[in-house]
C-alpha positions in Angstrom: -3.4 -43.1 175.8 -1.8 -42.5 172.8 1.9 -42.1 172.3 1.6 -39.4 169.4 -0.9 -37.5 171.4 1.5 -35.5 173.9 4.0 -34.8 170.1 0.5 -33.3 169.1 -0.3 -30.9 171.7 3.3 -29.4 172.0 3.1 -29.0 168.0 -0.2 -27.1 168.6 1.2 -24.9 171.3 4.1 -23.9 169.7 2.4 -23.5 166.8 0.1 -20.9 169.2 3.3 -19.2 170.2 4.5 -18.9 166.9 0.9 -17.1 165.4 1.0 -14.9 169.0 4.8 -14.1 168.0 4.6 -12.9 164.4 1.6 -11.1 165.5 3.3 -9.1 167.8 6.3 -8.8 165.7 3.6 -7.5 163.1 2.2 -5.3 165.7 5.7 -3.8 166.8 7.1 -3.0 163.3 3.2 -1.2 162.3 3.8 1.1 165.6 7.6 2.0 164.7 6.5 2.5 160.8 3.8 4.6 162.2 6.1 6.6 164.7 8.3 7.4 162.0 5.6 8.3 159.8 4.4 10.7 162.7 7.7 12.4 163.6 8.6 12.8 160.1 5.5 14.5 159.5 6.0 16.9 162.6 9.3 17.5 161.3 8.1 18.8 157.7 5.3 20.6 159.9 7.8 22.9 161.5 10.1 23.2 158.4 7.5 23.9 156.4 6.2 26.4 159.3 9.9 28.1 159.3 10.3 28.5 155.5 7.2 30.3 155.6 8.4 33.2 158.0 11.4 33.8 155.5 14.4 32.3 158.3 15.7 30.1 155.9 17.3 32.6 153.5 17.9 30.1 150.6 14.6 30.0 149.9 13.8 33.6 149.3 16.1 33.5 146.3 14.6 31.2 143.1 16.0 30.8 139.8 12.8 31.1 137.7 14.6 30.7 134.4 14.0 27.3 134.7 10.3 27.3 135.9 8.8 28.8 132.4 5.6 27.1 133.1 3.7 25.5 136.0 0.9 23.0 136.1 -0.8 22.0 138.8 -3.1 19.2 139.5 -6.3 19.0 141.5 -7.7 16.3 142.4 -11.9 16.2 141.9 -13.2 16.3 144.7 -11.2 18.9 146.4 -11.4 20.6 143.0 -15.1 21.8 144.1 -13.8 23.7 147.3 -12.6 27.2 144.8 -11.4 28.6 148.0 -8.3 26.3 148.5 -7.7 26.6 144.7 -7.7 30.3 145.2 -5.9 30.7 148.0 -3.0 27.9 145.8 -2.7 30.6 143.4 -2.4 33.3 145.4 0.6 31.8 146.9 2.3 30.9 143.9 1.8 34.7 142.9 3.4 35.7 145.9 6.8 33.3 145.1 6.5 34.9 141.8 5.3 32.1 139.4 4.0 33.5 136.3 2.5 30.9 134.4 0.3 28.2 136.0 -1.4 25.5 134.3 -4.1 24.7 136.7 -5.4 21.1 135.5 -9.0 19.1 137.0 -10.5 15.9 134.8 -13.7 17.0 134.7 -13.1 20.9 133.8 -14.8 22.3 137.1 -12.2 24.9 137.8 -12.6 26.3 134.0 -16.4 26.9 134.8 -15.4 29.2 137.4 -12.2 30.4 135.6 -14.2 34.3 135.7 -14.4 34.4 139.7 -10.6 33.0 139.8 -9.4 35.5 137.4 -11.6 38.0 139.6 -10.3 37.3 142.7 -6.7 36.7 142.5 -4.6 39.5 142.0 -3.0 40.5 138.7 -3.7 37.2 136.7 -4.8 37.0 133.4 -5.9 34.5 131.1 -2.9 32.5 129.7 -4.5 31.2 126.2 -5.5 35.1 125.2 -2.0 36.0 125.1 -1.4 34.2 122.0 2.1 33.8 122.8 4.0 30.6 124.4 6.6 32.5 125.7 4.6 35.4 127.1 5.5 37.0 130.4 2.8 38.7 132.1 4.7 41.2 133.5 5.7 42.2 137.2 3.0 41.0 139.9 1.1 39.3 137.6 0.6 36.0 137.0 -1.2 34.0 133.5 -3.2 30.9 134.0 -4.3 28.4 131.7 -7.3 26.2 132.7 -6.8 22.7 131.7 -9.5 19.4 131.7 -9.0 15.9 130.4 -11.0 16.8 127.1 -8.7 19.8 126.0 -6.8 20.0 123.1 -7.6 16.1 121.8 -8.7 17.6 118.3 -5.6 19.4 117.6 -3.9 16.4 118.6 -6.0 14.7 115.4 -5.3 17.3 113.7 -1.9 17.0 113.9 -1.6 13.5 113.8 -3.4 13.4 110.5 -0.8 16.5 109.4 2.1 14.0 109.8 0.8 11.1 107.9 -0.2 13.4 105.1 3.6 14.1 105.5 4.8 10.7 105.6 2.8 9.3 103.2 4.1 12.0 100.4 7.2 11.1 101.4 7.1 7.8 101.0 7.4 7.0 97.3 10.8 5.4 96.2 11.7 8.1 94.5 11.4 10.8 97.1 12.5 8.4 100.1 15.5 10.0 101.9 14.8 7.9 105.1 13.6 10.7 107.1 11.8 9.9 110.7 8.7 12.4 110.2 7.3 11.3 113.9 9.5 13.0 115.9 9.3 15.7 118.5 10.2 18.9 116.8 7.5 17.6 113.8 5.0 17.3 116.2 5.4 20.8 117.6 5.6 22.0 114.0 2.2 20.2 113.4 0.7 21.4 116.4 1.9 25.2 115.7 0.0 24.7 112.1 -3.1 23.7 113.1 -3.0 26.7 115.8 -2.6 24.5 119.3 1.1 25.6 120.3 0.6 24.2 124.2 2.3 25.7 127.0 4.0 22.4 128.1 5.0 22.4 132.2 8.6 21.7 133.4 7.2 21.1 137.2 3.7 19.2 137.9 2.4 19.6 141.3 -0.4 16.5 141.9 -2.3 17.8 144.9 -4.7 14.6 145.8 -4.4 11.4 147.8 -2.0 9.3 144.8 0.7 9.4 143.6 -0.3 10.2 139.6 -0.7 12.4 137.3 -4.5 12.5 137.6 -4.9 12.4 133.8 -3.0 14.7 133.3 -2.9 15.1 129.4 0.7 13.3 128.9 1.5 14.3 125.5 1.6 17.6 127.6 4.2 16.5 130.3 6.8 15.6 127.7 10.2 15.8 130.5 8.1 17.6 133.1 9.0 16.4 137.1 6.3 15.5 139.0 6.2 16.1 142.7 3.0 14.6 145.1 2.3 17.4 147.0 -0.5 15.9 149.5 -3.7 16.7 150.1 -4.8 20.2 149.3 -7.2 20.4 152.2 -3.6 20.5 154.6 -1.5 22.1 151.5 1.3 24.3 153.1 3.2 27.3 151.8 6.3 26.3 153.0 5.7 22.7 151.3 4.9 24.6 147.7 7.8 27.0 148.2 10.5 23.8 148.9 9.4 21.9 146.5 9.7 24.9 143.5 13.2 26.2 145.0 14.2 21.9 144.9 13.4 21.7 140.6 15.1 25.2 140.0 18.1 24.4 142.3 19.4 20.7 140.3 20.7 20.0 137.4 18.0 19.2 134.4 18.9 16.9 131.6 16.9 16.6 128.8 15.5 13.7 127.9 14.9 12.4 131.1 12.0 10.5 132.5 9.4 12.0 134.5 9.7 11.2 138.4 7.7 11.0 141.5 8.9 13.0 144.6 6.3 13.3 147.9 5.8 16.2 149.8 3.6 16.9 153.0 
């Protein structure tokens, strides 16, 4: 018999217990991930649940000085089911949002833009008020449909607005060192060639990542994004949380845009 063959079969057993071991040390920490996963989502359940009968008094009062503009991103395939959407919009009438950029890639809420307008109480179109600052007025709300394809060509046009600019600007003898391609020029090109876009301070991303969906990001400029779920299981008291949150903290400009996640 030989003398290496005993060294070899307690090197494959423990070897055995070792694979068995990190599998059920694998197994353990996927249940207790998974646990918390559950009881955390129970507990948004019921606070979303109480927020939405009115006991948390906080919430029933929202600055909405600093929400001038909404947008809110569907993702496609739940963008088909118009009754969600609706029902989405209804609720942010209710919490008194009055202007909603309502964003899908492919543009299939615009095609039904007439039916939404129809159906939800006191909203208008927001591009036919010709204003970026427009209010609509008490119980009303203005939404803007938004697809991936929208407002590209003023972008061009704009674009080819600023090197016009630079490029007259250039010569030697009119050079004062001036940075042409900055915000405020842009928004003065864009306001030219007729395109001055309502630009969101809160993006809600309704769909199963966390992204902007594409989102037109020359759009989002310091807008915070928040990753609202699914909107097949979307909650009131979720949405209503999640606008009081941006209008209760402190916004610096110039920041970057960040995720939060809601459920």
């Amino acid at each position: 018999m030989d003398m290496n063959e005993p060294m070899l079969l307690l090197s494959s057993w423990v070897g055995q217990i070792g694979d068995v071991g990190l599998d059920l040390l694998w197994r353990f920490i996927h249940l207790v991930v998974s646990l918390c996963h559950v009881v955390s989502g129970i507990f948004e359940a019921i606070e979303s649940y109480v927020i939405s009968l009115g006991l948390i008094q906080k919430y029933n009062s929202i600055d909405f000085e600093k929400l001038r503009c909404l947008a809110v991103v569907v993702d496609i395939e739940v963008a088909r089911d118009i009754s969600k959407v609706i029902e989405l919009l209804q609720w942010l009438a209710t919490i008194g949002v009055k202007q909603v950029g309502l964003f899908d890639s492919q543009g299939l809420l615009k095609k039904s833009k007439d039916m939404i307008l129809e159906i939800v109480p006191g909203s208008v179109l927001l591009p036919d008020t010709g204003e970026k600052n427009f209010s609509p007025g008490q119980n009303r709300i203005a939404i803007e449909f938004i697809s991936s394809s929208d407002n590209k060509e003023a972008v061009v046009k704009a674009a080819n607005i600023l090197l016009e600019k630079y490029l007259k600007s250039s010569h030697p003898e009119n050079d004062k060192g001036e940075d042409f391609f900055t915000e405020s020029h842009l928004n003065e090109a864009l306001t030219v060639v007729g395109d001055n876009v309502h630009v969101p301070d809160l993006l809600l991303v309704y769909g199963p990542v966390r992204s902007h969906l594409g989102f037109p990001a020359w759009r989002l400029r310091y807008a915070e994004i928040v990753h609202m779920g699914s909107l097949k299981y979307m909650r009131y008291g979720s949405l209503l949380k999640a606008i009081y949150k941006f209008t209760g903290v402190r916004q610096n400009y110039g920041k970057s845009f960040i995720f939060h996640y809601y459920t």
